[in-house]
C-alpha positions as CSV (number, residue, x, y, z in Angstrom):
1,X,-28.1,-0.3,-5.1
2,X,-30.9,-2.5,-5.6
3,X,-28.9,-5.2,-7.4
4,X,-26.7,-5.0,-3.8
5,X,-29.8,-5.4,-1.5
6,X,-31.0,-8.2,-3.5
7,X,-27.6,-10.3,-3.0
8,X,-27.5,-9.4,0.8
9,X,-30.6,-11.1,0.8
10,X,-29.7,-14.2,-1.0
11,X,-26.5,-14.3,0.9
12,X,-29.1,-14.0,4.4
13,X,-31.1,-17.0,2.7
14,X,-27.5,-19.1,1.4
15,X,-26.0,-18.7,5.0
16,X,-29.1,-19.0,7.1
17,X,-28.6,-22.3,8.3
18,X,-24.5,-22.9,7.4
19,X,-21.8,-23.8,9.3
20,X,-18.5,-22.3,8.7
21,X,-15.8,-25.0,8.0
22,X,-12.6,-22.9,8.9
23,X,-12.2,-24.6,12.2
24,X,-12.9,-27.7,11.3
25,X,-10.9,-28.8,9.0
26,X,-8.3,-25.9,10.3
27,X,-8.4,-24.1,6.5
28,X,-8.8,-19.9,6.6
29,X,-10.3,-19.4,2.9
30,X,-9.8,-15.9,2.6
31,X,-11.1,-13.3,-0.6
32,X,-10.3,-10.7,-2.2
33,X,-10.8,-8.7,-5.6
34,X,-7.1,-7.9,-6.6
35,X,-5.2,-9.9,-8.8
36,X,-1.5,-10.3,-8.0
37,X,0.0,-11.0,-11.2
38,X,3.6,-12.2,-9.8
39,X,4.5,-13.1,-5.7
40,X,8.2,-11.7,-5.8
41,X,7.4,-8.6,-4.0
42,X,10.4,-6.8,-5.5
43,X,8.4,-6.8,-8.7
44,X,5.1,-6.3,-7.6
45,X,3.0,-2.8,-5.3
46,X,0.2,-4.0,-4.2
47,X,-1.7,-3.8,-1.0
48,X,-2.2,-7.5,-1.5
49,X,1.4,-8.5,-2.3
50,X,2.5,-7.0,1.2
51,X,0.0,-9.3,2.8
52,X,1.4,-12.1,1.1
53,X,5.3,-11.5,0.9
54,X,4.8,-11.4,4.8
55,X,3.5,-15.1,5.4
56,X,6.4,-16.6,2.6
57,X,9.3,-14.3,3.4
58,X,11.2,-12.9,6.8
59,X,13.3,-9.6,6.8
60,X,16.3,-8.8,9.2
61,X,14.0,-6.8,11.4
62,X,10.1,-6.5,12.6
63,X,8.1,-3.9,13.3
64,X,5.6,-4.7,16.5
65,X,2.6,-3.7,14.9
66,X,1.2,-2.9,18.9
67,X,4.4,-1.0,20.2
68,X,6.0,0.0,16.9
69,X,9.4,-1.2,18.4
70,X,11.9,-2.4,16.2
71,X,12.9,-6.1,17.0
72,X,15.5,-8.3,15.7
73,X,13.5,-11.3,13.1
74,X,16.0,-13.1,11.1
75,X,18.9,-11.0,12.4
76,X,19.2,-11.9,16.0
77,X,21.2,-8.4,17.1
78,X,21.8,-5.2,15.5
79,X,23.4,-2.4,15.9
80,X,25.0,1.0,14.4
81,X,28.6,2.0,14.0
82,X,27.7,5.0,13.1
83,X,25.6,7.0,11.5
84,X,26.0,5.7,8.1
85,X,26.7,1.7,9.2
86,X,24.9,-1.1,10.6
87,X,25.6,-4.4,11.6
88,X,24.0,-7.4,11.9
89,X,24.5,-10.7,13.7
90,X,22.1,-13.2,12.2
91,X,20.2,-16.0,13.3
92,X,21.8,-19.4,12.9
93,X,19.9,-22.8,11.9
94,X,17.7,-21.1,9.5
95,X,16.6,-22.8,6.5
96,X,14.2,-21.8,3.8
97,X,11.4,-23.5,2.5
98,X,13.3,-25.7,-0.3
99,X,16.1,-26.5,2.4
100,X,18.5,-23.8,1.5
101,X,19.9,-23.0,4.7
102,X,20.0,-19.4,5.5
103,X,23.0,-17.5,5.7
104,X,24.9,-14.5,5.3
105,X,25.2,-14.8,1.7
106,X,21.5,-14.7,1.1
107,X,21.1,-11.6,2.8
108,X,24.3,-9.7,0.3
109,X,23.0,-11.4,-2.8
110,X,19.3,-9.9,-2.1
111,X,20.2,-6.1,-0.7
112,X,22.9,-6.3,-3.2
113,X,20.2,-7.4,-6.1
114,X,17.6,-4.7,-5.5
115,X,19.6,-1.9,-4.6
116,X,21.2,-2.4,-8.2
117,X,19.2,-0.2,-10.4
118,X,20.0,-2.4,-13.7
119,X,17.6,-5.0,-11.8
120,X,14.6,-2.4,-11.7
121,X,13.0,-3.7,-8.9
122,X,9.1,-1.2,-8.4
123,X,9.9,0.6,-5.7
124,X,13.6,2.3,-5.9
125,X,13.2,4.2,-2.7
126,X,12.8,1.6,-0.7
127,X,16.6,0.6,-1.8
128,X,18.3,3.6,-3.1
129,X,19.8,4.1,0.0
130,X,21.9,1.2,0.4
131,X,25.6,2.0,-1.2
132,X,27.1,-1.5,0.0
133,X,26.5,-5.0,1.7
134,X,29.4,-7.0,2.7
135,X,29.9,-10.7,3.9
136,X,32.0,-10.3,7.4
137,X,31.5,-14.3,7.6
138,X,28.8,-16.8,7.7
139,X,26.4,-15.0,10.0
140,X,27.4,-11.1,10.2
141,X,26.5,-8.5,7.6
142,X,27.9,-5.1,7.6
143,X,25.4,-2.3,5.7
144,X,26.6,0.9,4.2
145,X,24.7,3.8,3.4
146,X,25.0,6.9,1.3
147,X,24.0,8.8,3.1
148,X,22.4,9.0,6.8
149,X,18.6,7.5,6.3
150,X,16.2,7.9,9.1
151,X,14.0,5.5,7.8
152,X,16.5,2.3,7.3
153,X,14.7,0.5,10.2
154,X,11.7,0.7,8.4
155,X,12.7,-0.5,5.4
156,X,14.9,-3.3,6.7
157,X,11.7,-4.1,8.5
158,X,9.1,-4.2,5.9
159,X,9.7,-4.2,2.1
160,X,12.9,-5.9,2.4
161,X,12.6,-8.8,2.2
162,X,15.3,-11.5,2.0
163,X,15.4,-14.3,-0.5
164,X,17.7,-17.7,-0.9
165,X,20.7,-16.7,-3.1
166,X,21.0,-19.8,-5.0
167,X,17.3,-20.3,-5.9
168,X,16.5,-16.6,-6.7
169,X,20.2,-16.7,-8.6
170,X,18.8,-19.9,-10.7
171,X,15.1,-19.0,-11.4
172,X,14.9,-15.4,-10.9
173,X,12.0,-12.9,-10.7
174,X,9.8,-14.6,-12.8
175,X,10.6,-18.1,-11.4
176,X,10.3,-16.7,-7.7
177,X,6.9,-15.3,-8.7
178,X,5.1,-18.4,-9.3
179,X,7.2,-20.8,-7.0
180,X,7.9,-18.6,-3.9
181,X,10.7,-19.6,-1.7
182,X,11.2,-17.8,1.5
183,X,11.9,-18.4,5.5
184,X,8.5,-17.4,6.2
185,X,5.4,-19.0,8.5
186,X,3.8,-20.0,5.5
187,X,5.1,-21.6,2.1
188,X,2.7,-21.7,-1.2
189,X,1.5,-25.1,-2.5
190,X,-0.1,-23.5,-5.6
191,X,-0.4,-20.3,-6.9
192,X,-2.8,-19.9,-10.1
193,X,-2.0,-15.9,-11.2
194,X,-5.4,-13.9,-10.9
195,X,-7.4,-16.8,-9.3
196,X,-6.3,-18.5,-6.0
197,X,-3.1,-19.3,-3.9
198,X,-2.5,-22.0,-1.3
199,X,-0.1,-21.7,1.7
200,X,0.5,-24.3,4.1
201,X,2.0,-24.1,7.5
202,X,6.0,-23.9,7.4
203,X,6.2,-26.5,10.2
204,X,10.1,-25.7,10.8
205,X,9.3,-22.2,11.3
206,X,11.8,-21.2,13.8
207,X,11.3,-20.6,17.7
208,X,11.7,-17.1,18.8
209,X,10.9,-15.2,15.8
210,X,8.6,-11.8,16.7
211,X,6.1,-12.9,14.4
212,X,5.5,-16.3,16.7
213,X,4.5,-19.7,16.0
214,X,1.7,-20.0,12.8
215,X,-1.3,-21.4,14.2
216,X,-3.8,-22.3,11.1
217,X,-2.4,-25.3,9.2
218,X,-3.5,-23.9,6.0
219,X,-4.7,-20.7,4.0
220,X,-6.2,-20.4,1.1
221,X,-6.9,-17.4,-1.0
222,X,-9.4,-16.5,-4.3
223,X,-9.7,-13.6,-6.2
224,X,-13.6,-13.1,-6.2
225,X,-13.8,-9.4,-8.3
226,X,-17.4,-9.2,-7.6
227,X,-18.2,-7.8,-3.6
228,X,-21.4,-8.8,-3.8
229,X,-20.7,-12.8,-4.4
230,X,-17.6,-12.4,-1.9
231,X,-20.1,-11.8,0.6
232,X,-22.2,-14.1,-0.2
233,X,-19.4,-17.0,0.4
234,X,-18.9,-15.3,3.7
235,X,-22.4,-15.6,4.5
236,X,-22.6,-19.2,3.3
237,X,-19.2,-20.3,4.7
238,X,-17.2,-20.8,1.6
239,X,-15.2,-18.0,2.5
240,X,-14.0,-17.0,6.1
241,X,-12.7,-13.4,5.7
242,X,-12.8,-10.8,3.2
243,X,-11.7,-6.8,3.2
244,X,-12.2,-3.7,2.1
245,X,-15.8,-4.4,2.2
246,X,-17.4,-1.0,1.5
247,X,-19.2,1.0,3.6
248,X,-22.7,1.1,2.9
249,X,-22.5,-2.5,2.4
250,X,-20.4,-3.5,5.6
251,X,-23.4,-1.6,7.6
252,X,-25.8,-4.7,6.5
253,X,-23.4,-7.2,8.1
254,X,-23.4,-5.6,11.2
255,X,-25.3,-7.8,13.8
256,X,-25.3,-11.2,11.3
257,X,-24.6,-14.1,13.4
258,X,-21.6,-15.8,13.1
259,X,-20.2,-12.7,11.3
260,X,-17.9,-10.3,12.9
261,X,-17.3,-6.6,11.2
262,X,-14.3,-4.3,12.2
263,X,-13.5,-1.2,11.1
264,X,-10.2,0.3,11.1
265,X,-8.1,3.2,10.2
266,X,-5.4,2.9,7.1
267,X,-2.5,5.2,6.5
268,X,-3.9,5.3,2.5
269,X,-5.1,8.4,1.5
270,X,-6.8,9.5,-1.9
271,X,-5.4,12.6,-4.1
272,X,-6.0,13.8,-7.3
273,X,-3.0,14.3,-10.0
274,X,-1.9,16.5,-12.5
275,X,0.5,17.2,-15.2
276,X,1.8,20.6,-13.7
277,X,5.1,20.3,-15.6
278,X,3.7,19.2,-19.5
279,X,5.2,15.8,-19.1
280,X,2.8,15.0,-21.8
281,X,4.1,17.5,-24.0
282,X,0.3,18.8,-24.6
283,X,-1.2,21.6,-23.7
284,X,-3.4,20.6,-20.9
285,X,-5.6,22.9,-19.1
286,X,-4.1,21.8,-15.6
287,X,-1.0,22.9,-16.6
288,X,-2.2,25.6,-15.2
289,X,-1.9,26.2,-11.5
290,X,-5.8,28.1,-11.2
291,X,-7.3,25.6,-12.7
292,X,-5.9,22.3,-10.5
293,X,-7.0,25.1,-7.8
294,X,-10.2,25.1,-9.3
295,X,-11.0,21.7,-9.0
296,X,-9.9,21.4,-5.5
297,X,-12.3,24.4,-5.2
298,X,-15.4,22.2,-7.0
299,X,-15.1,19.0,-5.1
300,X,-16.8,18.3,-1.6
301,X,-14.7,16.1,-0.4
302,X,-16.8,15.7,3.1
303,X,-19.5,14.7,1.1
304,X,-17.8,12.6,-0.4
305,X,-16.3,10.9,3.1
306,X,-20.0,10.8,5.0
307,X,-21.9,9.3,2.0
308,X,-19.5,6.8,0.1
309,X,-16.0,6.1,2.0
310,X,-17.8,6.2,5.9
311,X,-16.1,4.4,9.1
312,X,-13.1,6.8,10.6
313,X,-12.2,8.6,7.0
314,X,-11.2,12.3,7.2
315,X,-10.6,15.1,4.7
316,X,-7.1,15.4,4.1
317,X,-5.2,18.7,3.0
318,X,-2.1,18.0,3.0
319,X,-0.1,14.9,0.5
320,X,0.5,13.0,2.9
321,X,-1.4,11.1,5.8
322,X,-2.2,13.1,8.8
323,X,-0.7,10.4,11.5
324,X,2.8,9.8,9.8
325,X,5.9,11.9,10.8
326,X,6.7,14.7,9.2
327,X,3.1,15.8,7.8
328,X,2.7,19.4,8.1
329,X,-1.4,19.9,8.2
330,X,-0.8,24.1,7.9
331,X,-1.3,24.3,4.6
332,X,-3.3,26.3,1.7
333,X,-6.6,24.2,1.4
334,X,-9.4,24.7,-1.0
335,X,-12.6,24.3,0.9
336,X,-15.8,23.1,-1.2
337,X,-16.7,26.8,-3.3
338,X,-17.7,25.7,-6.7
339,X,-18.5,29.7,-7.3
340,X,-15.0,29.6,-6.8
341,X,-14.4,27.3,-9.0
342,X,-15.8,28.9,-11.9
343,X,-13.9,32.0,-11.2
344,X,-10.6,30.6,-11.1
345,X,-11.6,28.9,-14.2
346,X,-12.8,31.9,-15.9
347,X,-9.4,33.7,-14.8
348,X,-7.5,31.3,-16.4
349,X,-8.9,31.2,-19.8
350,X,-12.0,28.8,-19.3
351,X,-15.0,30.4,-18.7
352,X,-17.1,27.9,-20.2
353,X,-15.0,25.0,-19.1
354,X,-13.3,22.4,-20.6
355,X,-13.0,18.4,-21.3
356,X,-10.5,16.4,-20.0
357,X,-10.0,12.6,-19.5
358,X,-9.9,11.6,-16.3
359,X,-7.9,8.1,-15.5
360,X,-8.6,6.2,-12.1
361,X,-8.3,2.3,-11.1
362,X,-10.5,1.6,-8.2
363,X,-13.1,3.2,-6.2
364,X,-15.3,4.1,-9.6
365,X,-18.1,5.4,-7.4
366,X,-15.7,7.6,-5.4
367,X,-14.2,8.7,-9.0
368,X,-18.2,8.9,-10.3
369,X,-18.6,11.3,-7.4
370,X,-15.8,13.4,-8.4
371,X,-16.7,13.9,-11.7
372,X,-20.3,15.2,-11.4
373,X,-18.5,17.9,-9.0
374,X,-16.3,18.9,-11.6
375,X,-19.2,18.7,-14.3
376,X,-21.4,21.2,-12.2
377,X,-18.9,23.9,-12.7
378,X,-17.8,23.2,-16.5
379,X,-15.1,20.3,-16.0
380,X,-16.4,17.7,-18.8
381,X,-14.5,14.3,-17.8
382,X,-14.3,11.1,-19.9
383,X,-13.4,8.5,-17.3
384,X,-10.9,6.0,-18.3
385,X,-10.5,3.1,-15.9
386,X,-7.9,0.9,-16.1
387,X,-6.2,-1.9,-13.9
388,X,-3.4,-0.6,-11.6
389,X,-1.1,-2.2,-13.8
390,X,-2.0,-0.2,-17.0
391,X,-2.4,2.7,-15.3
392,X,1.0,2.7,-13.8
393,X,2.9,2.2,-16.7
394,X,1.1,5.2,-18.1
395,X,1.7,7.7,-15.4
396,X,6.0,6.2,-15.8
397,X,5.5,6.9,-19.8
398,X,4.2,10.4,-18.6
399,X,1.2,10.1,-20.6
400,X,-1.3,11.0,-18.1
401,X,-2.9,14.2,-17.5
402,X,-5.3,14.0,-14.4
403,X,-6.0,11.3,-12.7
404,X,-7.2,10.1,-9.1
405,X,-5.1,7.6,-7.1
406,X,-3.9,6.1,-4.1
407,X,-1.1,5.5,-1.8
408,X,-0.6,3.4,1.2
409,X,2.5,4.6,1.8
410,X,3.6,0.9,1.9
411,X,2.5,1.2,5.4
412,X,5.5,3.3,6.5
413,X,4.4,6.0,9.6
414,X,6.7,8.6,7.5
415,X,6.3,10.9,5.3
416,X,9.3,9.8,3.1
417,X,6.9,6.9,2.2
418,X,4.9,9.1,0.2
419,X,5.4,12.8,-0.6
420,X,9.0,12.1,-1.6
421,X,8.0,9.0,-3.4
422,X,5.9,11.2,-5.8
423,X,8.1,14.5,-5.7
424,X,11.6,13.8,-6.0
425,X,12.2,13.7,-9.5
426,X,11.4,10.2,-10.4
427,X,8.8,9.0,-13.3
428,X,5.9,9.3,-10.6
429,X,6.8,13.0,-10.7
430,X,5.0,15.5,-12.7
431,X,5.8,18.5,-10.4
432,X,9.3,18.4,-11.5
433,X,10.2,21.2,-9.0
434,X,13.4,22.0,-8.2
435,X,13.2,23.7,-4.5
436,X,10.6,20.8,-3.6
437,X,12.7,18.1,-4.8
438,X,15.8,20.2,-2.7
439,X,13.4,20.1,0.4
440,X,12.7,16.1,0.5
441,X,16.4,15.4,-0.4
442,X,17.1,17.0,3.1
443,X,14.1,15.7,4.6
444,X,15.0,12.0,3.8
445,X,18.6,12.7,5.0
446,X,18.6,14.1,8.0
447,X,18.8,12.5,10.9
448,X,18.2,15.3,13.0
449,X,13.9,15.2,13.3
450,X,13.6,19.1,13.4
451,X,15.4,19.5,10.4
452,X,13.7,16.8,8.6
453,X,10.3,18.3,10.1
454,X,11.3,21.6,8.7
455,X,12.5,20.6,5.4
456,X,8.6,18.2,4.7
457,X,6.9,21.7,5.8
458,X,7.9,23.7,2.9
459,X,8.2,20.7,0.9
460,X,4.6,20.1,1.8
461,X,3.4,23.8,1.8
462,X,5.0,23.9,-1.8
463,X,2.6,21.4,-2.7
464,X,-0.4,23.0,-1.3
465,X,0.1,26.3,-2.7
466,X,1.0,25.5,-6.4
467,X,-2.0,22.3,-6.0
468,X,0.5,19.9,-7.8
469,X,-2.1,17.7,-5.5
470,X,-5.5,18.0,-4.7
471,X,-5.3,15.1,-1.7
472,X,-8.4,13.9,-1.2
473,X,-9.6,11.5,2.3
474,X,-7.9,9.4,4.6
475,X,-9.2,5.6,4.0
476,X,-10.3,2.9,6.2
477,X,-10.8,-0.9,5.7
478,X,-13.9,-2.8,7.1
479,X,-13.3,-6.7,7.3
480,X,-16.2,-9.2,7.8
481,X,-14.5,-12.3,9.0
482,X,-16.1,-15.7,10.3
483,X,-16.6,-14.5,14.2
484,X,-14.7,-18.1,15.1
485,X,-11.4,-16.6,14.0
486,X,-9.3,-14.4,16.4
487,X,-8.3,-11.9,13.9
488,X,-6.7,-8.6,14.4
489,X,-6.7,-5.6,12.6
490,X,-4.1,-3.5,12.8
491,X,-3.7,0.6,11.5
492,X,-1.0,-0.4,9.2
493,X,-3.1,-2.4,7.1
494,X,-1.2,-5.3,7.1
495,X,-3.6,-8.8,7.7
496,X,-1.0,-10.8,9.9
497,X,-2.7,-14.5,9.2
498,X,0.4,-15.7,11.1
499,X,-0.8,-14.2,13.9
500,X,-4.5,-15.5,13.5
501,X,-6.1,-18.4,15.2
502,X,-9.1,-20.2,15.9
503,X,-11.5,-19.5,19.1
């Protein structure tokens, strides 16, 4: 803590007397600690890499990120035939940022790509629904599912994307991800993996897309891994907007001239993890169902939210977030009771406790805070922290047996986005339940919203009362941006720089 005070105060003394340049010479430098080891998006799930894939690439549709309405971006019309078929008229004149012109063909060759499953693109459910894509001439696209999907606007709005056919058919993912091509308001100029990229303004941007006419001629983005120095840069006008500043931190910003700090809610929550099903194939103590009940028991989680996470945060109960459709808050919860705790633990075999690792990738003082809970009632944890990356491929292997991690539910207002991302039988699974994964199968296709509410209530209930989850708080993001920008932040957690400007 004192290490932070200290560079607040040098960042007062750096930025005392500085001007920022953003206006000037009409460059955003923007920060952040993440590294994005490829741009395709397709191969890639970070919170960063949605940023990003939304300033280099368009998809069919947009989601208005004030109204939620649905709106036509490179399609110019839509409709559905029925219940299982769309079709799209598309916009004509197009072209993408190496002169490809954009046609029907792109948009088969990229739904076609990523809903193939040889291709293993990150995120199958975001294209596991497609069953076909087919050419009806130069500008009109017919789209099959397999089955009704309530969420196909969503998708076809946000993750995806559409790529040029004969560039992505030449270079491929690894090609696309360090020369991005797209139809988007921005192209990159230079992208140096783990350390910076440059966009510039795609000046043949075309007239009447949603997203509207870029404004800042260019952007350019550093990974800074240290908060402390990224606020200094703000401070001293090196930098003109970073996120995710944290909380106690964001409350010394407050009031700085030339600064502005928003705070804003985030459809991420927090859970804990366990191997109920022996994926591992060792004998784990949360293989047992009293102990994960336990250690929801030991934790105080609204502790946890009004001293370390702050700004509009709540306790969660449920695994999902409380705003998105579908998310059943009357559950079985395990309030703070580390008396509990100890009993549970006694009644399943561990009176005196045990040791376990305990794996996590960001927020280690949130994961800090949750360990000395579970050491005050006999939990001994050995923290492993890895990069998202690492930790990832672990919990596909199934070699993980506790951890604590995040979801952002790819910003999708559904709870499709995440509960049936982690509990339908896939290698995020280690619930491997049977009834649960029959309950999101009918959630996710149904059309009709009471059965799909009915079938995420047991699904979710299912959850609660076995603990396969012990979710955690709701997040929120605070952003400290140059107070000459005309930024907004929007719930979905999605910085639209397209949409930014100067004052």
């Amino acid at each position: 803590m004192k290490k932070a005070i200290i560079c607040i105060y040098v960042a007062l003394a750096l930025g005392a007397g500085a001007a920022h340049a953003g206006p000037e010479d009409d460059t955003l430098r923007i920060a952040w600690d993440g590294e994005l080891p490829t741009l395709d998006r397709y191969f890639n799930v970070l919170r960063e890499g949605i940023l990003v894939s939304r300033l280099i690439w368009d998809a069919l549709l947009y989601k208005d990120p004030a109204t939620l309405e649905f709106k036509p971006l490179l399609a110019e019309s839509y409709r559905f035939v029925d219940s299982t078929t769309m079709e799209f008229e598309l916009r004509q004149g197009i072209t993408f940022h190496n002169g490809e012109p954009f046609d029907a063909d792109d948009v088969v060759y990229t739904l076609e790509f990523v809903s193939n499953p040889e291709n293993r693109v990150l995120t199958q459910r975001n294209v596991s629904w497609i069953k076909s894509v087919e050419k009806l001439d130069d500008y009109r696209v017919r789209l099959e599912m397999k089955q009704p999907t309530p969420t196909a606007l969503e998708f076809l709005s946000g993750p995806l994307l559409i790529y040029p056919n004969e560039y992505y058919a030449e270079v491929g993912p690894k090609g696309m991800g360090t020369h991005p091509v797209g139809t988007g308001p921005y192209r990159v100029v230079e992208f140096k993996p783990g350390e910076s990229i440059r966009f510039e303004i795609n000046k043949q941007y075309f007239d009447g897309s949603p997203k509207g006419k870029p404004s800042i001629s260019t952007i350019e983005q550093r990974t800074i891994p240290d908060r402390n120095t990224q606020i200094t840069e703000l401070f001293s006008g090196t930098v003109d907007w970073i996120w995710k500043v944290p909380a106690d931190q964001a409350s010394r910003i407050v009031g700085r001239p030339g600064i502005s700090v928003v705070n804003e809610q985030t459809l991420r929550i927090a859970y804990l993890s366990f191997d109920s099903s022996n994926r591992t194939g060792n004998a784990s103590p949360v293989n047992n169902p009293l102990v994960r009940k336990a250690i929801g028991h030991a934790i105080d989680r609204s502790a946890i939210v009004s001293k370390l996470v702050g700004g509009v945060s709540e306790v969660v109960h449920s695994a999902c977030h409380p705003q998105q459709f579908g998310c059943e808050q009357d559950v079985a919860q395990y309030e703070y009771d580390p008396e509990k705790a100890k009993q549970l633990l006694a009644e399943a075999g561990y009176p005196d406790g045990f040791e376990i690792d305990f794996h996590a990738y960001r927020n280690r003082p949130y994961a800090e805070a949750i360990m000395g809970y579970l050491q005050a009632v006999g939990i001994r944890t050995s923290l492993v922290y890895l990069k998202y990356a690492a930790l990832r491929d672990k919990v596909y292997a199934g070699e993980i047996d506790f951890n604590f991690m995040t979801w952002g539910s790819y910003s999708f207002n559904d709870v499709s986005a995440i509960t049936s991302h982690f509990f339908k039988g896939t290698q995020d699974d280690y619930a491997r339940d049977s009834q649960l994964i029959a309950d999101l199968e009918l959630g996710d296709g149904s059309v009709d919203s009471e059965e799909r509410k009915n079938a995420y209530s047991r699904a979710l209930k299912s959850i609660a009362d076995n603990a396969y989850w012990v979710p955690l708080f709701t997040y929120n993001v605070n952003y400290a941006f140059n107070d000459k920008l005309d930024f907004t932040a929007t719930a979905d957690e999605i910085p639209r720089f397209y949409s930014a400007g100067w004052k």
